[in-house]
C-alpha positions in Angstrom: -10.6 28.7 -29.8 -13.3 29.3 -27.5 -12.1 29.9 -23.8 -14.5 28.1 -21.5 -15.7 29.6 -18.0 -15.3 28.6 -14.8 -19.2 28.1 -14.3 -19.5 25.8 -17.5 -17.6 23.0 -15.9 -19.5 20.2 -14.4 -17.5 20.0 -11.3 -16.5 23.3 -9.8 -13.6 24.7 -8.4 -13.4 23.4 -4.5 -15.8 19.8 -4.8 -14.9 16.6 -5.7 -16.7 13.6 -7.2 -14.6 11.6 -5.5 -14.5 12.8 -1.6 -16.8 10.3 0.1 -14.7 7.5 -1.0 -11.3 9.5 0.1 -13.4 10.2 3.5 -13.5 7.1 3.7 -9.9 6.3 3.1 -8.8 8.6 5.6 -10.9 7.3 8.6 -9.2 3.7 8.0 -6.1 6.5 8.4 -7.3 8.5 11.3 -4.9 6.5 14.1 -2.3 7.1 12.1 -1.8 2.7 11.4 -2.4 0.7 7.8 -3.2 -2.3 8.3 -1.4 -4.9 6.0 -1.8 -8.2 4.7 1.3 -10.0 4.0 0.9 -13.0 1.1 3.5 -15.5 0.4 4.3 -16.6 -2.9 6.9 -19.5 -4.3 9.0 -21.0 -1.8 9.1 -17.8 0.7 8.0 -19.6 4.4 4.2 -18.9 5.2 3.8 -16.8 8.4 1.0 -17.8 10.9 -0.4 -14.3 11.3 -0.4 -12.4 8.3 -2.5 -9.1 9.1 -0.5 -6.2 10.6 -1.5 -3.0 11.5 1.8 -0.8 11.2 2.6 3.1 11.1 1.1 4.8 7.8 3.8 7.2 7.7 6.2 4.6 7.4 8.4 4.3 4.5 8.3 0.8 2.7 11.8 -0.4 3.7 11.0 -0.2 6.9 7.7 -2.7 5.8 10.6 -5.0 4.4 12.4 -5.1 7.5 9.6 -5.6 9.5 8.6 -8.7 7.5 12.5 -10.1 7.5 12.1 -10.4 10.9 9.0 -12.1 11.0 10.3 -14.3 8.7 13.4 -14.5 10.2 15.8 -13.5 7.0 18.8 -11.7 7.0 20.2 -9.3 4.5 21.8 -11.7 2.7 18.6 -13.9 1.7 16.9 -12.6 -1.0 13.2 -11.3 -0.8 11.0 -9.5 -3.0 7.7 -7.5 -1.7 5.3 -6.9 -4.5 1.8 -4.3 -3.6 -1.0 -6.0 -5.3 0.8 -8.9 -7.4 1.7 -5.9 -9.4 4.8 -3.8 -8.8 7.5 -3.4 -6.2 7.7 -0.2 -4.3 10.8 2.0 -4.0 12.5 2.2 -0.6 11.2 5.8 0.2 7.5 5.1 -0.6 5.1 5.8 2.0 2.9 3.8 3.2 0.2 5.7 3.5 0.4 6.9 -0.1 0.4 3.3 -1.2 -2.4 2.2 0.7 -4.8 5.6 -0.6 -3.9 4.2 -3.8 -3.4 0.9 -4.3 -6.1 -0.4 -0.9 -8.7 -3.5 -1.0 -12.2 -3.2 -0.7 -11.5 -4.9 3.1 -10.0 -1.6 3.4 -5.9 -2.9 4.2 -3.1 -3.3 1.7 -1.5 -6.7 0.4 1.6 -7.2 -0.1 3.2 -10.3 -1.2 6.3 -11.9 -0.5 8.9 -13.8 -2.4 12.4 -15.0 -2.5 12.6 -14.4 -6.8 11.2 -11.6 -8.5 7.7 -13.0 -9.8 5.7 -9.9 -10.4 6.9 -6.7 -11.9 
């Protein structure tokens, strides 16, 4: 097996193919907010504004509780938050993370809303 140097690599040790985009990522994350689009889906209620911009160091249950009381549900009523039509985030998640990875082009994060589990 032929052990390959440093030096042969195409990207070396320290740069990254991928840092203007991730520069910027983090200027959208420089005042320390995300801002979030909230989508309804199914028979949740439709809210009237629907772009936040909320703490990026948040954790995602504190997303769901915001969005409970915009919506005005308690505990007991069911609702399901889905990033991207895709999968639900757990409880610790933050958002942040979520929106380096999982952002628009528009530069926010969507996240829809449901009373049954649709997505996931």
């Amino acid at each position: 097996m032929k052990e390959e140097k440093m030096s042969d690599s195409p990207v070396q040790a320290g740069s990254s193919p991928l840092l203007p985009q991730w520069k910027d990522v983090e200027n959208h994350l420089k005042d320390g907010k995300v801002v979030i689009q909230f989508r309804q889906a199914g028979s949740a209620p439709e809210m009237k504004q629907n772009k936040f911009k909320l703490k990026a160091d948040a954790t995602f249950s504190s997303i769901v509780d915001f969005l409970r009381k915009q919506i005005k549900y308690t505990e007991e009523k069911p609702l399901f938050l889905f990033v991207n039509r895709t999968f639900q985030p757990t409880p610790d998640a933050i958002v942040s993370d979520l929106f380096r990875c999982f952002h628009t082009d528009a530069k926010f994060l969507v996240v829809y809303y449901c009373e049954t589990a649709a997505w996931g």
